[in-house]
DRENPA-3360 file (N, C-alpha, C; in nm, 2 decimals, always signed):
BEGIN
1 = XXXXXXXX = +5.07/+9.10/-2.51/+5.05/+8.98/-2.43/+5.06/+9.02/-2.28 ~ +5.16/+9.09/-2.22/+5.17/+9.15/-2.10/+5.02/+9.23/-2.08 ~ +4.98/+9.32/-2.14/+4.80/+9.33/-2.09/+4.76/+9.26/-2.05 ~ +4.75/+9.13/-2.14/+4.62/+9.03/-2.14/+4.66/+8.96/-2.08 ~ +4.78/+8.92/-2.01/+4.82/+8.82/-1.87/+4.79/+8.92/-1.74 ~ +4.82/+9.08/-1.74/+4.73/+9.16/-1.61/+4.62/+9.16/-1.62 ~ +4.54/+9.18/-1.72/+4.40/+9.13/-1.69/+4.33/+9.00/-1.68 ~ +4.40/+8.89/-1.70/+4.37/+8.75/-1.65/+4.41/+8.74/-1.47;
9 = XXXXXXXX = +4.50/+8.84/-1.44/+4.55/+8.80/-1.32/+4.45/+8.90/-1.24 ~ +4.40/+9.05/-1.31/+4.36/+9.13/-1.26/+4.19/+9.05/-1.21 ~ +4.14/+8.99/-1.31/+4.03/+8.96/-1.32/+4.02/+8.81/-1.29 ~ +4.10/+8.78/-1.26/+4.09/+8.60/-1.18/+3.94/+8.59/-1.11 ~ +3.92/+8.67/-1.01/+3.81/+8.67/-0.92/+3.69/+8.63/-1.04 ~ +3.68/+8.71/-1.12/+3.59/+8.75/-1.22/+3.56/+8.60/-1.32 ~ +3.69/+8.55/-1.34/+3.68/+8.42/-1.43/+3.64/+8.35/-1.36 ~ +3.68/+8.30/-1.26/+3.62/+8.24/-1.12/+3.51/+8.21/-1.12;
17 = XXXXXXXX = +3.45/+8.32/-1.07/+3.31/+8.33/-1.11/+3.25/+8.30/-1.22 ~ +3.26/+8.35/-1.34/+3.19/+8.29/-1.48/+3.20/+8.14/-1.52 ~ +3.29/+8.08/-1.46/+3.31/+7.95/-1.53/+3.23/+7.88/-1.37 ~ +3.19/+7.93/-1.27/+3.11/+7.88/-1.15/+2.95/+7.84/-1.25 ~ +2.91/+7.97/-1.26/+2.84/+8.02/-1.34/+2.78/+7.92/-1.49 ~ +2.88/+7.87/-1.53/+2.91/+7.80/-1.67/+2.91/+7.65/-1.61 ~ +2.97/+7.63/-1.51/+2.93/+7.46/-1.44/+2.78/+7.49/-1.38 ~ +2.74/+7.57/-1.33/+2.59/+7.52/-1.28/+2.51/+7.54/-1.41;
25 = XXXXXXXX = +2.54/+7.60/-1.49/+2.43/+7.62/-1.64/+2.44/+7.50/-1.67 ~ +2.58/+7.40/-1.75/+2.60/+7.31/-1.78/+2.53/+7.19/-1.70 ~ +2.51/+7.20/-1.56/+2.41/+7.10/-1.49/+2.31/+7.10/-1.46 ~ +2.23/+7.24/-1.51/+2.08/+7.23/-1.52/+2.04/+7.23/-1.64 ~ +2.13/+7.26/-1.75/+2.11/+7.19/-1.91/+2.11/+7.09/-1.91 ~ +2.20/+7.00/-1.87/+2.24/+6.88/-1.90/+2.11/+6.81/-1.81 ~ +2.03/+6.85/-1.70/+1.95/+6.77/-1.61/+1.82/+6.78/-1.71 ~ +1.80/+6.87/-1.77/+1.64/+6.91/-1.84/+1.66/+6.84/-1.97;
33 = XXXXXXXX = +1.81/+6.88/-2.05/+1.76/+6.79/-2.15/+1.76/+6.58/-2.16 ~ +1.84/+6.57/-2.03/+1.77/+6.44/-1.98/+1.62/+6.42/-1.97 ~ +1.58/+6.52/-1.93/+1.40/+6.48/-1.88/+1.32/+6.51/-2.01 ~ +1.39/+6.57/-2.09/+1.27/+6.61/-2.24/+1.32/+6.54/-2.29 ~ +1.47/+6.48/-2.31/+1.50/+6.43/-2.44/+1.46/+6.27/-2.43 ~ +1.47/+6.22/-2.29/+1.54/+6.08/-2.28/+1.40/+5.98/-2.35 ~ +1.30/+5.99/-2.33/+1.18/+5.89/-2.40/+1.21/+5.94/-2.55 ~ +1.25/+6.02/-2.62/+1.24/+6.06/-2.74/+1.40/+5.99/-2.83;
41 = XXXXXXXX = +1.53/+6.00/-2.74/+1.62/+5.97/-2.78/+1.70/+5.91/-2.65 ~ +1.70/+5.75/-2.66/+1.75/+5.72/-2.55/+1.83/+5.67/-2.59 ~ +1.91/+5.64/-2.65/+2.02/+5.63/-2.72/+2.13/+5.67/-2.71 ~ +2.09/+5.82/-2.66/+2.16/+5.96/-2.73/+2.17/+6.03/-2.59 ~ +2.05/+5.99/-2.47/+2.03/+6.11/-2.41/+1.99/+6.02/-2.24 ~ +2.07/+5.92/-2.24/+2.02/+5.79/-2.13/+2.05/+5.80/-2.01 ~ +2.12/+5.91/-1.99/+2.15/+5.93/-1.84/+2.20/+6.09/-1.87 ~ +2.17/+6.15/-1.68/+2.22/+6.27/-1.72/+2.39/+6.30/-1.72;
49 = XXXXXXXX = +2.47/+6.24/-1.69/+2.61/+6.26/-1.73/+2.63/+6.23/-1.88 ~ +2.57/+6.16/-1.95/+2.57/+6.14/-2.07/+2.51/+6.28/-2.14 ~ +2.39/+6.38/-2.10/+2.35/+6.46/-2.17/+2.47/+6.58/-2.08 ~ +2.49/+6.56/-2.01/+2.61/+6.67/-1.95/+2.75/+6.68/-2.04 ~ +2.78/+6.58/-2.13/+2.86/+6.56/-2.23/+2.83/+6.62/-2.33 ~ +2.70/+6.64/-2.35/+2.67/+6.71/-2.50/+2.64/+6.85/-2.45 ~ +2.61/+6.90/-2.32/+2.57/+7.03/-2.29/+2.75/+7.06/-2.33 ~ +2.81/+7.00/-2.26/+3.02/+7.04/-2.27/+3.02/+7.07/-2.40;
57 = XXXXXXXX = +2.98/+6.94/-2.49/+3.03/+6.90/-2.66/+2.96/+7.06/-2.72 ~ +2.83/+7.07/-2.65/+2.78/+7.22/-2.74/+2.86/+7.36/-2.67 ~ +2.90/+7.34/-2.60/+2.97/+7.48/-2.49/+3.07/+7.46/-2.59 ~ +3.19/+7.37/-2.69/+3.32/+7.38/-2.68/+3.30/+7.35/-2.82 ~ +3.19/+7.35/-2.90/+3.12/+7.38/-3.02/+3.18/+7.30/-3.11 ~ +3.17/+7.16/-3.03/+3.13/+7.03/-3.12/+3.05/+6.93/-3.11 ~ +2.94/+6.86/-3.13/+2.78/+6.80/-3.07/+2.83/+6.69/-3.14 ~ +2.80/+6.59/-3.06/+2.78/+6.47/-3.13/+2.65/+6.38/-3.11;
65 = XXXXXXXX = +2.56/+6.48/-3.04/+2.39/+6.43/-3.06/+2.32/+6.57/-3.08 ~ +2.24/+6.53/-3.15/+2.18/+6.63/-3.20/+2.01/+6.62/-3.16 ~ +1.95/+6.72/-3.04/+1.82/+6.70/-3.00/+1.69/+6.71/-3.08 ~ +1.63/+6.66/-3.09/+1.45/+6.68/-3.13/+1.38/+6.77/-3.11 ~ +1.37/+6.81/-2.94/+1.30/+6.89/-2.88/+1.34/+7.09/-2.98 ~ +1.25/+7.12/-3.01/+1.31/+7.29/-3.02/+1.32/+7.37/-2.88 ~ +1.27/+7.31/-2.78/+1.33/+7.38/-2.68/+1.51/+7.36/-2.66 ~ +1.52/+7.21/-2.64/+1.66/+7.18/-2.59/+1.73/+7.22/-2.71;
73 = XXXXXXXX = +1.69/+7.24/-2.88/+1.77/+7.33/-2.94/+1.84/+7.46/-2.92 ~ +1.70/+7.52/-2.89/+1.75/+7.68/-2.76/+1.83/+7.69/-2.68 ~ +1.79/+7.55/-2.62/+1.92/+7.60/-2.49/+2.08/+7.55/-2.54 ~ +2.07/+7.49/-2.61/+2.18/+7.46/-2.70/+2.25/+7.58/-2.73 ~ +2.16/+7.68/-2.85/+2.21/+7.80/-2.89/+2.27/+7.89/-2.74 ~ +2.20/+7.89/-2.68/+2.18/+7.99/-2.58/+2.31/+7.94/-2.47 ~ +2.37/+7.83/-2.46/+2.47/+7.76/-2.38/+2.60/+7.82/-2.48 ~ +2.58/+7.79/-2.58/+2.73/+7.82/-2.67/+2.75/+8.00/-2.68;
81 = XXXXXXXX = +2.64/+8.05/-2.69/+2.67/+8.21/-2.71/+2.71/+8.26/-2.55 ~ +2.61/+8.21/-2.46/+2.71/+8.27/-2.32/+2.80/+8.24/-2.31 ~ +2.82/+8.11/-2.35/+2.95/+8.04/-2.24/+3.06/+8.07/-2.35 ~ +3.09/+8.08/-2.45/+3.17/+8.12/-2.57/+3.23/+8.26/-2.58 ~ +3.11/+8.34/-2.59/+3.11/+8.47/-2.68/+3.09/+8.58/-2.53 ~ +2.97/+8.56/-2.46/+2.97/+8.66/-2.35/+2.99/+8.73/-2.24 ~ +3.02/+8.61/-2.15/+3.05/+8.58/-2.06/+3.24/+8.67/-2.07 ~ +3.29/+8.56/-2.11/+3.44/+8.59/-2.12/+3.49/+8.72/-2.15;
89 = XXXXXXX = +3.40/+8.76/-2.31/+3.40/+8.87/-2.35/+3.40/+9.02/-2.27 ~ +3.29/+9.00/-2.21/+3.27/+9.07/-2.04/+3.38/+9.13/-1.99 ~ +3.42/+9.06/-1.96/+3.55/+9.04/-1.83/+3.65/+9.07/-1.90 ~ +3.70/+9.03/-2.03/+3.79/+9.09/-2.09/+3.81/+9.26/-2.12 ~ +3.67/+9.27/-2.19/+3.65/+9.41/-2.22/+3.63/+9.50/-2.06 ~ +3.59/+9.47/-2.02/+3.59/+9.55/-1.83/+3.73/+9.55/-1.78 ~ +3.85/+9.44/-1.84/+4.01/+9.44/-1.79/+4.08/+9.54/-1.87;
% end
């Protein structure tokens, strides 16, 4: 546990960064799947703070709308494996 609290402290700068990184992904996910999704699921996808909830809900790998589009599925997958698995992983393994 003492490691992994020096390399949280060592690498602060570094988290810093990735979760910067992880808020602007999250707001240009969340802005696109507004514009593809919203005529197809408006319901689901009616505003972009509303689809910035499900860009969160898939980053923290629980959805509670599920998109149409196969693109905004992509970015779906592609939001949860960085922001989850690589990103962090990174920074850990480099501490």
């Amino acid at each position: 546990m003492n490691t992994l609290l020096k390399v949280f402290t060592h690498e602060a700068s570094s988290f810093f960064s990735c979760f910067s990184i992880l808020a602007i992904l999250l707001i240009l996910t969340a802005s696109d799947i507004y514009l593809l999704e919203q005529d197809l699921q408006p319901q689901a996808f009616n505003s972009i703070p509303t689809a910035l909830w499900w860009a969160t809900a898939t980053l923290t790998s629980y959805g509670d709308a599920t998109p149409i589009t196969t693109l905004i599925r992509i970015f779906g997958d592609l939001i949860t494996i960085i922001g989850m698995v690589v990103l962090p992983t990174g920074i850990l393994a480099s501490g």
